[in-house]
N, C-alpha and C positions, 0 to 999 in steps of 0.2 A: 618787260616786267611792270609798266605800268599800271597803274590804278587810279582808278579817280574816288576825288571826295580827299576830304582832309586826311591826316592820319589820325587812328583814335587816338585818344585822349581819358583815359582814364580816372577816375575818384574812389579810390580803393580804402576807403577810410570809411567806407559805410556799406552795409549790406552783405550778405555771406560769405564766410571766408571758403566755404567748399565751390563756391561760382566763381571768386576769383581767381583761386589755384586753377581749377577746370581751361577758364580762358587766358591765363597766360601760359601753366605750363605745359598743354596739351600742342601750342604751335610752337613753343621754345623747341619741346623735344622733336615736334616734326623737325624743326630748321637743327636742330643737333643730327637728327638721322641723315638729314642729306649731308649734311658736311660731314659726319661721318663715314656712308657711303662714297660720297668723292675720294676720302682718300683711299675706301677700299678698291676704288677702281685704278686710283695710282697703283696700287699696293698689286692687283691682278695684272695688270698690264707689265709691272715691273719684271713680275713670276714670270711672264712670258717671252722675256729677254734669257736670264738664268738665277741662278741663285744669289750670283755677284750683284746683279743689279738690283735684288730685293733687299741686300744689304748693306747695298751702298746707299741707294732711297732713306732706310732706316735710320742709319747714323747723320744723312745729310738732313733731314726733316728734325732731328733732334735736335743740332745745331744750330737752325733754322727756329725754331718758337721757342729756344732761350732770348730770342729776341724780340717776339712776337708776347713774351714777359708785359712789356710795358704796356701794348694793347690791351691785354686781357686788364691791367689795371687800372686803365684809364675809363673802361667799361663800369666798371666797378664805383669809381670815383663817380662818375655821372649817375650812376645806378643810381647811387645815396644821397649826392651833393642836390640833383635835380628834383629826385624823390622826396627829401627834409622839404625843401620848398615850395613843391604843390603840395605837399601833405600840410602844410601852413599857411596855403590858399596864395603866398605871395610870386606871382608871376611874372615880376618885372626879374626878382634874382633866380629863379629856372631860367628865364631866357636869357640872363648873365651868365651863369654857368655853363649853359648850350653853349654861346658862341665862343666863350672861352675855351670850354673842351675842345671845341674845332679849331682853334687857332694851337693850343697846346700840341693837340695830335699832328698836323701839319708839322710843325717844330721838328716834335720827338721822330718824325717820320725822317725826316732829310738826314738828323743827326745817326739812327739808327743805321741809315743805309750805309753811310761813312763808315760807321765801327766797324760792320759787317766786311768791307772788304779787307780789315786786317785782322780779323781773327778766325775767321772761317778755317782757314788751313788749321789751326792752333787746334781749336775745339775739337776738327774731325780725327788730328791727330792722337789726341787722348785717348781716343775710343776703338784706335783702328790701328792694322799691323800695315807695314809697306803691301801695296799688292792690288789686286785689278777690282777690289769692292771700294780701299780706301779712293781711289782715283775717281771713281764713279758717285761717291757720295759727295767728291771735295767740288766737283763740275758743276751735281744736282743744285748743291748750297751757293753757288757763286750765279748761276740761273735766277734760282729765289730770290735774291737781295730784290730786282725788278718788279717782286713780288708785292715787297713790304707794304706800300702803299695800300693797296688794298685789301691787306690786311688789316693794318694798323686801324684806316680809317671808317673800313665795314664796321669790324670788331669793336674796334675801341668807342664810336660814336653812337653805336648800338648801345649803349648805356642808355642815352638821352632817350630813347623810342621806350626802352624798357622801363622807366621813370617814368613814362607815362602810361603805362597798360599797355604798350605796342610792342606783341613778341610776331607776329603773323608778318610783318615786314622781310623780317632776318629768313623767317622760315619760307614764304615764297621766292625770294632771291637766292639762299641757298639751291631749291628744288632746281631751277632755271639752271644754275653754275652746275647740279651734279650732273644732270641730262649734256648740256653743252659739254660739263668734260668726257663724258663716253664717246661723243665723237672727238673732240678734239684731240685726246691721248691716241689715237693710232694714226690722227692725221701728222701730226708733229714727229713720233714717231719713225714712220713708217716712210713719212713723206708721198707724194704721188708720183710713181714711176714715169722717169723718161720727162718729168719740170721739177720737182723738187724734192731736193734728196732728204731723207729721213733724220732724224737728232737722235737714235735710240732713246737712253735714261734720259738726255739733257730736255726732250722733246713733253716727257710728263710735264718736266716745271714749265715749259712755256708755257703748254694748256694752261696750269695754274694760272700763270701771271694776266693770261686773257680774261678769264674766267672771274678770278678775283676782283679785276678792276672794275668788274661790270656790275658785280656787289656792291662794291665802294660806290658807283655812279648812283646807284637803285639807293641806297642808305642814306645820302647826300642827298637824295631828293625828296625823299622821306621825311627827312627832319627838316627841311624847309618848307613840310605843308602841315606843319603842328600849328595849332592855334597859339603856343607860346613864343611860337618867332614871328609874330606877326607884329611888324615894328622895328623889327632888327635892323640897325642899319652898320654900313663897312666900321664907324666907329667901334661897335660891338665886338668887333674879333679881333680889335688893335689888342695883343698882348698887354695884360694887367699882373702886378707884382704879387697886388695881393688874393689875387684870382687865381693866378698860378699857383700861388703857397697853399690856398686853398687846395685845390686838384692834386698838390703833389704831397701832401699828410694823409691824403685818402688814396693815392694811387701808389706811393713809394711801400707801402706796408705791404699790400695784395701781390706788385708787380714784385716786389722783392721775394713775396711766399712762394710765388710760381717760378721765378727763375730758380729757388734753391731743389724745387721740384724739378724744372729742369735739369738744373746739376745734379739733380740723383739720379737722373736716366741713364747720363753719362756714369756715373761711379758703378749702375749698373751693367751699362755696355761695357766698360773697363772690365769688370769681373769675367761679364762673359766672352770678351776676346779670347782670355784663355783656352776657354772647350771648344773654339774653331764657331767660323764663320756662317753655321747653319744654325747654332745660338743664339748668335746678334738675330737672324734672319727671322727662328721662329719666335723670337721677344718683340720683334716687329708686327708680325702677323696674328700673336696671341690680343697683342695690344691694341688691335684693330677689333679686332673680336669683345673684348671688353667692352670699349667704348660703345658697341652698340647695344651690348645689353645695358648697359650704365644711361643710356640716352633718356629712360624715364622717370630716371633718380635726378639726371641733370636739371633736366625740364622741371622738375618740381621743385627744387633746393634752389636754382636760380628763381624761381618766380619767387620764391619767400624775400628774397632783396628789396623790392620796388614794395610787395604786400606791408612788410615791417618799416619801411623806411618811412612809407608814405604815413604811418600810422602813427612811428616817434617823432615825426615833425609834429604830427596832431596833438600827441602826448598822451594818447588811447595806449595806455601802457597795455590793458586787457587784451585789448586786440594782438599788440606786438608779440606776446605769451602767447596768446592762441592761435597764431598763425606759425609757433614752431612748432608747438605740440600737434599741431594738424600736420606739420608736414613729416615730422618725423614716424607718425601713427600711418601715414599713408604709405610712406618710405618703406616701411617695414614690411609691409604687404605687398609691395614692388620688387623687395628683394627676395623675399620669400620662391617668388616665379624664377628668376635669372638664378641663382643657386644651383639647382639641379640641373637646367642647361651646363653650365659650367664642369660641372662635378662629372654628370655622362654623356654627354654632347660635345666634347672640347678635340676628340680627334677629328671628330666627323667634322665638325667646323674649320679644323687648322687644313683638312684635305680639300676643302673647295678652293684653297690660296697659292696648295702649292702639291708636289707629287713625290717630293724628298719624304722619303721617312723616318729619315732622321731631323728634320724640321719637325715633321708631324708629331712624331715622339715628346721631342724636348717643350712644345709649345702646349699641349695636353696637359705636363703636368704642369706648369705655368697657371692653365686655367683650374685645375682641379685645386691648387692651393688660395688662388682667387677670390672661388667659389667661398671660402669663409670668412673672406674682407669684406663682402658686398653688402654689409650692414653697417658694418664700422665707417665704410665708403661714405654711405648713406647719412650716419649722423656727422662727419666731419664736414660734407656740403653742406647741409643747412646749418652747422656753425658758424663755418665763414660767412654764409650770407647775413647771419644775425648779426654777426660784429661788426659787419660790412654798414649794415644799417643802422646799427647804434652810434656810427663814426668811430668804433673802437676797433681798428684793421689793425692797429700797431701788433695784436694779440694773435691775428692769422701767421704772423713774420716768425713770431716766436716758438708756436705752437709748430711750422714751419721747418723751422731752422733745428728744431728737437729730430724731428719724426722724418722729416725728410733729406735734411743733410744728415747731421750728427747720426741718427740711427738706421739711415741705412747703411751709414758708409762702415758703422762700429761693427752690428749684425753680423752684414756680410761678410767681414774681415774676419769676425770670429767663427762662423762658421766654416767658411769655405779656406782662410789659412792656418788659421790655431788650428780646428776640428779637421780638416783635411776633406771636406765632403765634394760630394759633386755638384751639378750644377743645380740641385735641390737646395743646396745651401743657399744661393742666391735667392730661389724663393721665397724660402723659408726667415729669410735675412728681413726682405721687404715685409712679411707677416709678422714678425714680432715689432719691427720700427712701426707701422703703424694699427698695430694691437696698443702698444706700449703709449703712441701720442693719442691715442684716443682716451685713454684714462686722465694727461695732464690737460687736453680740449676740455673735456668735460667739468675739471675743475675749474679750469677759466672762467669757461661760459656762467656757471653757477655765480663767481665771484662779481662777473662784469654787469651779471643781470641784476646782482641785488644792487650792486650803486645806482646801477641807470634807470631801471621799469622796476625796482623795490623788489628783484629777485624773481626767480622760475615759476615760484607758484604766487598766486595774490596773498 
């Protein structure tokens, strides 16, 4: 995965906001489609074992990036903390905040692996009944933990490249990891007859854990040929109190948004335990499906982060306004396409995953109820990125803790135990929670934007 020549370096504070979107979120969503694709090649290979295994994968990977929380926030942190400070030309606190972020995510990485081995059983068990998928998911998740690292430290450091206009890094080292995992998932697997015997399900995570760290290595190396580490020395990464406090006001809000997002996976695994095990399986496989229609929406919503942050360091409040309202105009016309895939497309897609019909079934209507979030989807990404970059994340937690704890767990409860429905109620549950936070998002944003950039419109 090498490259030569520095990494770019971006100055997104001048020049068109439709050429900037263009060049960062155009290799963001490549490097979302392979990492998406990766796990749909977990997710295929899994199918290939039986049903058990696609569901044990499911609940084990859920488990698994309730932890992986803290990365994605730490991303986030960097995103904005690095971006305020070329966006105000001063380069000496970007390359503070870099080596700080790496020494932070180091930290948070060792601490996370710890947690992980006492609560994995805990988590899987929430979600799962005794029996041969829960065993398979508790194995998958206990593989992973070897994982974390390079996870944490691709993901989470990938902030820094993104602060600078560098999304093509993430997006070629992905490409590399999803090709290497096609072979490596049937090598681990399957093992080679007659020297080394195969891991079934446990054999996916190893691919992972190879695969990922070679992210980690490529990323690592990445940000050590930015023009703003040039200078860095081992003193730079000795752990700072108030560099830390810094990184963890911008990353405890985000990481906390997504683990409650996480915990609403589980409250929805929870729900669907009850209708049996090809449930869990096609919530798995629908949500594979998703995400890769979602990969053009992500790629644009994440690029608004580094565009707006770099711009309210600047204090070009114009710019920070027109780079949402461009993203959300463009957004809408992204989703406009993924809709009707969803709507008539969602059996034919759940059958390339699996050959159960009663997966195929239940995950069809999954996607056709989908199909009318993918807008609401759409302006809730680029809120959080706007808040992200205003340094006002405490409002992603809350808007959060509304729509993705509290109302899905309410929804669902009332649907599927008061109203007695079937497993449409669970859909239906997640449709109204975030129908419903998209209305108090919206009031936020409007509130947050008149204090900070003098309100939505000039």
């Amino acid at each position: 995965m090498a490259q030569p020549g520095p990494a770019p370096d971006e100055d997104l504070t001048t020049g068109p906001m439709a050429k900037h979107f263009r060049a960062l979120a155009v290799p963001a969503a490549l490097g979302m489609l392979f990492a998406t694709l990766y796990n749909v090649v977990d997710v295929y290979f899994a199918g290939k074992l039986n049903t058990q295994a696609q569901a044990g994968l499911a609940i084990g990977y859920q488990a698994f990036f309730i932890m992986m929380a803290v990365g994605f926030g730490l991303s986030s942190a960097m995103g904005a903390l690095v971006g305020n400070a070329k966006g105000r030309k001063d380069l000496t606190e970007a390359r503070s905040y870099a080596a700080q972020g790496i020494a932070f995510g180091i930290l948070a990485t060792l601490v996370l692996m710890v947690i992980s081995l006492f609560v994995g059983s805990f988590l899987i068990g929430l979600v799962s009944v005794p029996g041969a998928y829960r065993d398979a998911g508790l194995s998958y998740f206990n593989w992973l933990i070897l994982a974390l690292p390079g996870f944490m430290l691709a993901y989470g450091l990938n902030g820094i490249l993104q602060a600078h206009g560098d999304t093509v890094s993430m997006q070629r080292s992905m490409m590399v990891a999803f090709l290497a995992n096609i072979g490596l998932n049937p090598l681990f697997m399957y093992g080679i007859p007659g020297l080394v015997p195969g891991l079934g399900l446990d054999g996916i995570a190893v691919a992972t854990i190879v695969s990922q760290t070679g992210v980690m290595v490529y990323i690592l190396h990445r940000i050590s040929r930015l023009r703003t580490m040039d200078g860095a020395r081992l003193p730079d990464y000795v752990p700072d109190l108030a560099s830390f406090k810094a990184i963890l006001l911008q990353l405890l809000p985000t990481a906390g948004a997504l683990m409650v997002m996480f915990a609403s996976g589980f409250v929805v695994q929870f729900a669907l335990k009850g209708f049996g095990e090809h449930a869990i399986a096609a919530h798995g496989v629908a949500l594979r499906i998703e995400q890769i229609l979602l990969l053009p929406v992500l790629g644009m919503t994440g690029a608004l982060l580094p565009i707006a942050a770099q711009n309210f360091g600047a204090q070009d409040h114009d710019r920070v306004r027109d780079a949402l309202f461009f993203c959300w105009k463009l957004g809408f016309a992204m989703t406009a396409v993924a809709t009707p895939i969803l709507w008539f497309g969602g059996a034919a897609a759940m059958s390339l995953f699996t050959s159960d019909p009663d997966v195929i079934r239940v995950g069809a209507s999954y996607l056709r109820v989908d199909g009318f979030l993918f807008p609401i989807y759409m302006m809730l990404f680029a809120i959080n990125s706007f808040l992200q970059a205003l340094k006002r994340p405490i409002w992603t937690l809350w808007i959060s803790i509304y729509r993705q704890g509290f109302g899905v767990a309410f929804f669902i409860w009332l649907f599927i135990s008061v109203w007695g429905w079937d497993v449409m109620g669970v859909w239906l549950g997640i449709a109204a929670a975030v129908s419903s936070g998209w209305v108090i998002a919206m009031v936020v944003t409007s509130r947050v934007a008149q204090s900070s950039i003098g309100g939505l419109r000039a």
